[in-house]
C-alpha positions as CSV (number, residue, x, y, z in Angstrom):
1,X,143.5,132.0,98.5
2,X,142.9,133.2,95.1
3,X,141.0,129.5,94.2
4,X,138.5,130.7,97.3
5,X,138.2,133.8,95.4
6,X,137.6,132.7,92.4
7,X,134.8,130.4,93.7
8,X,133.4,132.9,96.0
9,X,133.1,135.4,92.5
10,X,132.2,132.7,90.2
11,X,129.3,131.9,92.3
12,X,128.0,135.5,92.9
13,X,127.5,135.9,89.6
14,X,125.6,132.6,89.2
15,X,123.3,133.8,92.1
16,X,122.9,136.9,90.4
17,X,121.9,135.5,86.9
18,X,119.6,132.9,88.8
19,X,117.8,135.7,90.7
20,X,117.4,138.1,87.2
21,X,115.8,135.2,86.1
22,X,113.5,134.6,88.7
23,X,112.8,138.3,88.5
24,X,112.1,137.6,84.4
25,X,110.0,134.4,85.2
26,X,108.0,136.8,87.7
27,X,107.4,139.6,85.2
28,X,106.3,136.8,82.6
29,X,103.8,135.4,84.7
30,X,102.1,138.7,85.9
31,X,102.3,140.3,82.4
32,X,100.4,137.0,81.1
33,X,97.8,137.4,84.5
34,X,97.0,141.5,83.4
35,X,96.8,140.3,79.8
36,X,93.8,137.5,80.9
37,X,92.6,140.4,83.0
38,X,92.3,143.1,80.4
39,X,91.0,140.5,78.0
40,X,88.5,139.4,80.4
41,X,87.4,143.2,81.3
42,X,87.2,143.7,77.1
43,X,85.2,141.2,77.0
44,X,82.7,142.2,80.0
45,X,82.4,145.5,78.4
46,X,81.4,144.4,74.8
47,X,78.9,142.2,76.4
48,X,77.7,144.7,78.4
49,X,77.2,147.3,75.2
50,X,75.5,144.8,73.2
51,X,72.7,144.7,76.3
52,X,72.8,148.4,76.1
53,X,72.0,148.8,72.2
């Protein structure tokens, strides 16, 4: 009983370290996609004040 236990806990906790880092690899990926995007809007807008003046 205490070997089912043990396997039962031991495999929690990998399921909870595999799903912080899926949560980590998420984060990573969006932070990378608002970084393109405010780099992209940067952009847009210098281009767009050089027009201007």
């Amino acid at each position: 009983m205490y070997n089912d236990y043990a396997l039962a806990t031991e495999r929690a906790s990998e399921l909870r370290r595999e799903a912080g880092e899926a949560r980590l690899v998420h984060r990573l990926a969006s932070a990378r996609r608002w970084s393109r995007l405010a780099s992209w809007a940067q952009d847009h807008a210098a281009r767009a004040s050089r027009h201007l003046g």
